[in-house]
N, CA, C and O atoms as a GROMACS GRO file, in nm:
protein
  360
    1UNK      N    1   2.448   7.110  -1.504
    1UNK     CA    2   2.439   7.020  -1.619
    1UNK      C    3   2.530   7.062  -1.735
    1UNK      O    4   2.569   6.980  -1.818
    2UNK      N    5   2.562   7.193  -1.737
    2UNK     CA    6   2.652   7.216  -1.857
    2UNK      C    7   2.808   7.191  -1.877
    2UNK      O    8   2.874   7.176  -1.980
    3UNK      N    9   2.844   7.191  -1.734
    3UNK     CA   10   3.002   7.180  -1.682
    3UNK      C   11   2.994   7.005  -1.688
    3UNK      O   12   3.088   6.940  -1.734
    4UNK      N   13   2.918   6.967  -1.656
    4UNK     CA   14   2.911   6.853  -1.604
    4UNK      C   15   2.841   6.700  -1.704
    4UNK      O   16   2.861   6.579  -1.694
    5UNK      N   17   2.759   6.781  -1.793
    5UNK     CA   18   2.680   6.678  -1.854
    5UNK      C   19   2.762   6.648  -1.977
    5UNK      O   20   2.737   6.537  -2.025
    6UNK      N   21   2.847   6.714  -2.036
    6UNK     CA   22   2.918   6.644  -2.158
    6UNK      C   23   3.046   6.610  -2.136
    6UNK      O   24   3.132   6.631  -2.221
    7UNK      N   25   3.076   6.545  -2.000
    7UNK     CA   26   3.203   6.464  -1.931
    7UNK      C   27   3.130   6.373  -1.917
    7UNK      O   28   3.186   6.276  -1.968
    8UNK      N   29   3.001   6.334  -1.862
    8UNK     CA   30   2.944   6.192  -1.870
    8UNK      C   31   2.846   6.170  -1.985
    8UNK      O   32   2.744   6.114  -1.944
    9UNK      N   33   2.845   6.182  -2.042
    9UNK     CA   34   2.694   6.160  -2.176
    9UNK      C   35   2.750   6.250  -2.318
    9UNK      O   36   2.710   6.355  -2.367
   10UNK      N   37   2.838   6.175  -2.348
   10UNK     CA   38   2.891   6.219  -2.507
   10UNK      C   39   2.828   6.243  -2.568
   10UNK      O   40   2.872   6.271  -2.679
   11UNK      N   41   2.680   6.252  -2.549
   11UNK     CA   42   2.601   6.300  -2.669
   11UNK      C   43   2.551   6.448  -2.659
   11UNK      O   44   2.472   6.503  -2.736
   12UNK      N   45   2.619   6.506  -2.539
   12UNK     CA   46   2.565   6.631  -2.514
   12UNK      C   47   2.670   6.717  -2.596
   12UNK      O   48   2.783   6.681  -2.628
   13UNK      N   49   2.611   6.832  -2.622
   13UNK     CA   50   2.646   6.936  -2.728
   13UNK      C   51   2.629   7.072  -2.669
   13UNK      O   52   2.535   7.091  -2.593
   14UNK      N   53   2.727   7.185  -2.703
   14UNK     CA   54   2.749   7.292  -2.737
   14UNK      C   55   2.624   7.362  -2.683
   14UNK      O   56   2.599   7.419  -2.577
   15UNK      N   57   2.562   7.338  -2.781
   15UNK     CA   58   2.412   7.414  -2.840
   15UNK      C   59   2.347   7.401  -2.683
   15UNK      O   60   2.319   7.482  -2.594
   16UNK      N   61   2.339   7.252  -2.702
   16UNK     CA   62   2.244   7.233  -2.504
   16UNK      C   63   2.354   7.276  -2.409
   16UNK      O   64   2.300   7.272  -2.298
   17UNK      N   65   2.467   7.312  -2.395
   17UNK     CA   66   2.492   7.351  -2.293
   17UNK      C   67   2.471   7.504  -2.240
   17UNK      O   68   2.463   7.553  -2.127
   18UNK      N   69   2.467   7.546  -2.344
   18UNK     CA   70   2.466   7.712  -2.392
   18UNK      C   71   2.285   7.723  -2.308
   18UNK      O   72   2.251   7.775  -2.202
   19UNK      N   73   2.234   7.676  -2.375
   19UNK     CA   74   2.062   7.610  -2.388
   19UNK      C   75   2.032   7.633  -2.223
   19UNK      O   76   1.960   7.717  -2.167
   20UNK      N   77   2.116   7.523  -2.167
   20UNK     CA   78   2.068   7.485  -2.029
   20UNK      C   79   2.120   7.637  -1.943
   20UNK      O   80   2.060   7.671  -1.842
   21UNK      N   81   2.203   7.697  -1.982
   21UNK     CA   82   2.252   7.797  -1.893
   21UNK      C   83   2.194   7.885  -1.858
   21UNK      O   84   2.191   7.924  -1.741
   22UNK      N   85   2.129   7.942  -1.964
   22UNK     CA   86   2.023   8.056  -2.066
   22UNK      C   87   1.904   8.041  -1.982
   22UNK      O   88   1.845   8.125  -1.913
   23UNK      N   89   1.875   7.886  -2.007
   23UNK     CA   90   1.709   7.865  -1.921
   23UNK      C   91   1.718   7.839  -1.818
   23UNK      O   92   1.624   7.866  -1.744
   24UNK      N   93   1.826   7.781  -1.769
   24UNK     CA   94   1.809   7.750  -1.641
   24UNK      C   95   1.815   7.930  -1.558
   24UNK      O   96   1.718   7.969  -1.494
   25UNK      N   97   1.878   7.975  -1.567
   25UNK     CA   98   1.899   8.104  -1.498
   25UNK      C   99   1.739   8.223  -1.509
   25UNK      O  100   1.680   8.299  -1.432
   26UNK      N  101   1.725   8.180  -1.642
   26UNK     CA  102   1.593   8.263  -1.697
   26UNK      C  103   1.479   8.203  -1.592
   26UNK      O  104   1.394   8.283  -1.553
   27UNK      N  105   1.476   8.084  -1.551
   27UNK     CA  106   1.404   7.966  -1.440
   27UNK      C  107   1.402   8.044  -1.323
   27UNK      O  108   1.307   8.103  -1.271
   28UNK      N  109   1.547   8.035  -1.281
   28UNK     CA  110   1.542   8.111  -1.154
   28UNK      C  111   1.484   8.264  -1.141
   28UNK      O  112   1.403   8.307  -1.059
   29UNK      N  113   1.560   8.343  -1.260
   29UNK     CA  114   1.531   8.447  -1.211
   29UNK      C  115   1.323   8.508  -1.199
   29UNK      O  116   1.255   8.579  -1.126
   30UNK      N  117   1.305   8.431  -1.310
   30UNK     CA  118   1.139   8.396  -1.267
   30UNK      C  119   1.086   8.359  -1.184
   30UNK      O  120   0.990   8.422  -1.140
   31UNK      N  121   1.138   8.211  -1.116
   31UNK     CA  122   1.059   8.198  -1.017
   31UNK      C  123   1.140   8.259  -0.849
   31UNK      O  124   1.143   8.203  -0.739
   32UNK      N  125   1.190   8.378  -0.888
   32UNK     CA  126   1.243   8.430  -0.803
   32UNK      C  127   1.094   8.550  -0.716
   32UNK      O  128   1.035   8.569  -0.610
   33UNK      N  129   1.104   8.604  -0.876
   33UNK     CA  130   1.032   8.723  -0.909
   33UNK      C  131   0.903   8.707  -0.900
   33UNK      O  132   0.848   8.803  -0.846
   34UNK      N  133   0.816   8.602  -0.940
   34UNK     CA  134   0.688   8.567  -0.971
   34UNK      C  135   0.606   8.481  -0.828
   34UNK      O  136   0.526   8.518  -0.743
   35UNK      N  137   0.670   8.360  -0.856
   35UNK     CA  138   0.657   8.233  -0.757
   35UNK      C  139   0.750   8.093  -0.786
   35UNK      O  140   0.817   8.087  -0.889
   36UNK      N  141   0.751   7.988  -0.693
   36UNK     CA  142   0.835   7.900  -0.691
   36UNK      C  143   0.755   7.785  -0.661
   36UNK      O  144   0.676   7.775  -0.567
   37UNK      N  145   0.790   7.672  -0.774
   37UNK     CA  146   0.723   7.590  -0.708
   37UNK      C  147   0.808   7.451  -0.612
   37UNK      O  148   0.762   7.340  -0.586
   38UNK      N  149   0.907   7.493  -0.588
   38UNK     CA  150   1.008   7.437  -0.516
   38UNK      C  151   1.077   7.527  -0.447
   38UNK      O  152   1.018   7.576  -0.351
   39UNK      N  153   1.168   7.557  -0.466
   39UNK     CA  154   1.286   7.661  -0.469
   39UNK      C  155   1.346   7.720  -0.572
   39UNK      O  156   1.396   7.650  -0.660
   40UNK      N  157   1.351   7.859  -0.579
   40UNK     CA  158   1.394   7.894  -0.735
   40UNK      C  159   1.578   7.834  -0.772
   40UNK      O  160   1.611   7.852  -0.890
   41UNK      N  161   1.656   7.788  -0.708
   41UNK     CA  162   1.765   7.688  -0.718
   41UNK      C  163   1.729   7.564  -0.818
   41UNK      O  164   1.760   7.528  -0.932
   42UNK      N  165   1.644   7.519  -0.709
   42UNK     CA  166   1.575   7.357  -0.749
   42UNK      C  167   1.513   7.353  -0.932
   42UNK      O  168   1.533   7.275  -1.026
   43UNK      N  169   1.431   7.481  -0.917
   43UNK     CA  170   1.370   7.532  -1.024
   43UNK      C  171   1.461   7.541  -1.151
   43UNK      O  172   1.448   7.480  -1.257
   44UNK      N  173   1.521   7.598  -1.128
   44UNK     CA  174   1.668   7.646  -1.233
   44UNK      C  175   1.748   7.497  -1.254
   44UNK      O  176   1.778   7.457  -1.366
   45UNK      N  177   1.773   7.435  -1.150
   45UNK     CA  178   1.869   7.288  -1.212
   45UNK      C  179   1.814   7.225  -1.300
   45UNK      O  180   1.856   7.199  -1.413
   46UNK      N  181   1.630   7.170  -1.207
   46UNK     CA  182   1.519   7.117  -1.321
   46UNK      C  183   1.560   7.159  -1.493
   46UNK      O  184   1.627   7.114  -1.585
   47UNK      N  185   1.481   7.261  -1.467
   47UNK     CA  186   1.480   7.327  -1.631
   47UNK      C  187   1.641   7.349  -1.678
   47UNK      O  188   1.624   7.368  -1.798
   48UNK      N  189   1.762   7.356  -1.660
   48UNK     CA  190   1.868   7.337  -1.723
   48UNK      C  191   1.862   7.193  -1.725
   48UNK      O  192   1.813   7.159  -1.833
   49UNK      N  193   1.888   7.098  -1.656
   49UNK     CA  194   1.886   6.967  -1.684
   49UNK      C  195   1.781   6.939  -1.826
   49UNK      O  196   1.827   6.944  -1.940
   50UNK      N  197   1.664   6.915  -1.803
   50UNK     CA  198   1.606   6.946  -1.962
   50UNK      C  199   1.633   6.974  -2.055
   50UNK      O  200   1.630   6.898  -2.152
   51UNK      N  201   1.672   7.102  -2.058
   51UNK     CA  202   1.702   7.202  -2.186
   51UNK      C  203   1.820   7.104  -2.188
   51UNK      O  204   1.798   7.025  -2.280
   52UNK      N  205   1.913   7.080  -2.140
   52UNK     CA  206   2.028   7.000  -2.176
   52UNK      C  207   2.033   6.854  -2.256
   52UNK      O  208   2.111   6.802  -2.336
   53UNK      N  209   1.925   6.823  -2.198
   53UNK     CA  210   1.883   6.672  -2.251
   53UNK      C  211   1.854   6.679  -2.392
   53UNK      O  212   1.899   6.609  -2.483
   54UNK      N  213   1.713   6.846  -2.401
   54UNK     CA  214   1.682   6.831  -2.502
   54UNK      C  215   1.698   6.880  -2.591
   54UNK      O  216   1.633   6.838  -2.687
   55UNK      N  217   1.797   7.003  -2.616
   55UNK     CA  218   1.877   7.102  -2.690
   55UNK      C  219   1.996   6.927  -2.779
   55UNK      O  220   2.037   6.886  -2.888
   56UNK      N  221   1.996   6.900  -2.666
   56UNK     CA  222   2.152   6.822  -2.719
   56UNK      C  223   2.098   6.738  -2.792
   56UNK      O  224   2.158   6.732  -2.899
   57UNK      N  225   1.985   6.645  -2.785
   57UNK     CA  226   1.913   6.534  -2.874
   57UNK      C  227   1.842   6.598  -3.000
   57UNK      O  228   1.777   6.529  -3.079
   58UNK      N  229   1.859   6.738  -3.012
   58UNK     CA  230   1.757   6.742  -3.128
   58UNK      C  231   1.903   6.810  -3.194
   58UNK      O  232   1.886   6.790  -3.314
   59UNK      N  233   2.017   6.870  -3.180
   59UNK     CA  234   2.124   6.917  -3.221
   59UNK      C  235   2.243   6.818  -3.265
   59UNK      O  236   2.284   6.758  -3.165
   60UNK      N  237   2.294   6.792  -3.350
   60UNK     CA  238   2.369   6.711  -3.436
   60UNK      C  239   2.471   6.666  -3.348
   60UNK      O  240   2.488   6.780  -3.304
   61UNK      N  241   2.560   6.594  -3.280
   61UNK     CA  242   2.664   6.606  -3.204
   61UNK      C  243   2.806   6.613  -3.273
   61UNK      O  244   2.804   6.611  -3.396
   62UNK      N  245   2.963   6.623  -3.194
   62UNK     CA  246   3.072   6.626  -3.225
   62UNK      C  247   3.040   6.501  -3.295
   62UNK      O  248   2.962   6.411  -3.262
   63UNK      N  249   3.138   6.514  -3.430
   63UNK     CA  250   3.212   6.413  -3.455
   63UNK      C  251   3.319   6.319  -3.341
   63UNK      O  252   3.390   6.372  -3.256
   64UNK      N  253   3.311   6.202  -3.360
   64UNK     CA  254   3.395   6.134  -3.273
   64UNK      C  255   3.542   6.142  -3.272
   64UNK      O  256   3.605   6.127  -3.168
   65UNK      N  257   3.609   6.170  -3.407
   65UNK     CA  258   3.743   6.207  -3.405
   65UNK      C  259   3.769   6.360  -3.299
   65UNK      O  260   3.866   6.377  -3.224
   66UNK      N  261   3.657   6.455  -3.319
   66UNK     CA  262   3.662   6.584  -3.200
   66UNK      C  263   3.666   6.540  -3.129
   66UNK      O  264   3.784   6.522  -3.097
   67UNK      N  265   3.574   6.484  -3.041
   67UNK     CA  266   3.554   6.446  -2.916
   67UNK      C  267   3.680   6.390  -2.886
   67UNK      O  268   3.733   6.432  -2.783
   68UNK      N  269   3.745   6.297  -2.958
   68UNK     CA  270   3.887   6.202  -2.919
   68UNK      C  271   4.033   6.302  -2.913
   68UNK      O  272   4.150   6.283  -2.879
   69UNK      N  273   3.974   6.387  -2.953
   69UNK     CA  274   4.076   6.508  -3.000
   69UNK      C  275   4.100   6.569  -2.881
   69UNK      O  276   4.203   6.578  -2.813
   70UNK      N  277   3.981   6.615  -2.863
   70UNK     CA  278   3.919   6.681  -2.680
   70UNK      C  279   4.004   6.623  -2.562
   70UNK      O  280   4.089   6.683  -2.496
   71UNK      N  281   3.967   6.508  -2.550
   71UNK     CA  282   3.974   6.374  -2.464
   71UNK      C  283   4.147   6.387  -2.410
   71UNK      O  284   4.200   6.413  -2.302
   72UNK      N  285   4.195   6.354  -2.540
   72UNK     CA  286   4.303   6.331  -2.525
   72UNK      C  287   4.391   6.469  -2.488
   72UNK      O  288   4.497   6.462  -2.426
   73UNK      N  289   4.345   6.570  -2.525
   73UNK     CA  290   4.447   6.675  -2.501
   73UNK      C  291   4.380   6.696  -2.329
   73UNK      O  292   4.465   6.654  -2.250
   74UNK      N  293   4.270   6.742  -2.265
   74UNK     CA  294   4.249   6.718  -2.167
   74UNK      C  295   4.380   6.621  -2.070
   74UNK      O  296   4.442   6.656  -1.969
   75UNK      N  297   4.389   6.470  -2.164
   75UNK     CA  298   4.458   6.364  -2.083
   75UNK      C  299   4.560   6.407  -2.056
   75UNK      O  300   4.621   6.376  -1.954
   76UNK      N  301   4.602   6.491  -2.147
   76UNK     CA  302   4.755   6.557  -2.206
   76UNK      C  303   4.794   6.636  -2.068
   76UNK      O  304   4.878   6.616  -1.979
   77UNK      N  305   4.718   6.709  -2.086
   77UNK     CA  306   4.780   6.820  -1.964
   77UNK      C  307   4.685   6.842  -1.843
   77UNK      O  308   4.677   6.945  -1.776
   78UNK      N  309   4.624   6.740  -1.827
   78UNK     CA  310   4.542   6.717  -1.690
   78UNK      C  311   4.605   6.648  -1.591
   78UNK      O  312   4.627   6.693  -1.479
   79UNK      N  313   4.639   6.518  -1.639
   79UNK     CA  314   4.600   6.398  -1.590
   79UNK      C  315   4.759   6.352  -1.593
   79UNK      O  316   4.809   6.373  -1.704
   80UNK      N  317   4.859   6.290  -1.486
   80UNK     CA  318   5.010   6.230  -1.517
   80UNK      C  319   5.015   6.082  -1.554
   80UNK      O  320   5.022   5.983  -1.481
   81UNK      N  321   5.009   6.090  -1.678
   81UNK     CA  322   4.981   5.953  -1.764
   81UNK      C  323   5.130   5.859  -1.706
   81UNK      O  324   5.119   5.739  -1.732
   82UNK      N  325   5.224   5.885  -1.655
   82UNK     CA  326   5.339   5.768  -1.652
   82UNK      C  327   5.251   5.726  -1.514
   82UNK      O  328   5.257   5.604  -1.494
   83UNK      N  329   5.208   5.764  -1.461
   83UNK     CA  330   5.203   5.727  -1.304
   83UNK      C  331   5.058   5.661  -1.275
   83UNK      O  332   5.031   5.605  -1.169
   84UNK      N  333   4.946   5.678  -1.410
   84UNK     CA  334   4.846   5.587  -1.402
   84UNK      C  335   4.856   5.459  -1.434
   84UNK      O  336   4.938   5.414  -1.515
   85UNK      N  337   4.715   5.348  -1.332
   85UNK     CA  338   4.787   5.261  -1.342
   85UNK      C  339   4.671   5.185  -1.420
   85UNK      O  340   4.564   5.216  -1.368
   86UNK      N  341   4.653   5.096  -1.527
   86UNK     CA  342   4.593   5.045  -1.633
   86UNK      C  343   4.492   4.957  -1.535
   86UNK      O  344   4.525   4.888  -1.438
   87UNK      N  345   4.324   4.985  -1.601
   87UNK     CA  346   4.257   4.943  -1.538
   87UNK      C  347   4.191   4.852  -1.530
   87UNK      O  348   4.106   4.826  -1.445
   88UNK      N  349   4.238   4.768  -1.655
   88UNK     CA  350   4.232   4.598  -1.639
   88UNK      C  351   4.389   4.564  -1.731
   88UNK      O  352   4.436   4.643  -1.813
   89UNK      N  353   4.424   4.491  -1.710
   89UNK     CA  354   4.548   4.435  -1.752
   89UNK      C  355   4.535   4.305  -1.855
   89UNK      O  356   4.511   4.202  -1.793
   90UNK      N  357   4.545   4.292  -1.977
   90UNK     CA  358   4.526   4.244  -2.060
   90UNK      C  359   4.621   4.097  -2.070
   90UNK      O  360   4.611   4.023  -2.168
   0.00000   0.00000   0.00000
């Protein structure tokens, strides 16, 4: 959820990703040690997914000019912009 959740859901933040990593691992390594009530894997995604949801909704998010800032430099040196092809045509 941390690699992954603030490429789809712009509202996720810093704070929850940090959040989800922390607990999710703290998840596993508990129900490694203790008991499981799934699989301590399963256990650990659960509770990072959460903490991600809910670290990020109670934590202020990027400004949108960041985020566009982000975005675009990503586009910059990711992605070969002459050779994409526009995905509705105006």
């Amino acid at each position: 959820p941390a690699a992954l959740g603030p490429l789809y859901w712009p509202r996720g933040t810093r704070q929850g990703a940090i959040a989800s990593i922390l607990l999710g691992e703290c998840a596993v390594l508990i129900s490694q040690t203790v008991t499981s009530f799934i699989h301590p894997t399963v256990d650990g995604l659960i509770v990072s997914f959460v903490s991600f949801v809910v670290v990020s909704l109670v934590t202020p998010p990027l400004p949108y000019s960041k985020l566009k800032q982000y975005h675009d430099y990503l586009n910059e040196n990711l992605f070969d912009t002459t050779t994409m092809i526009p995905a509705k045509e105006v």
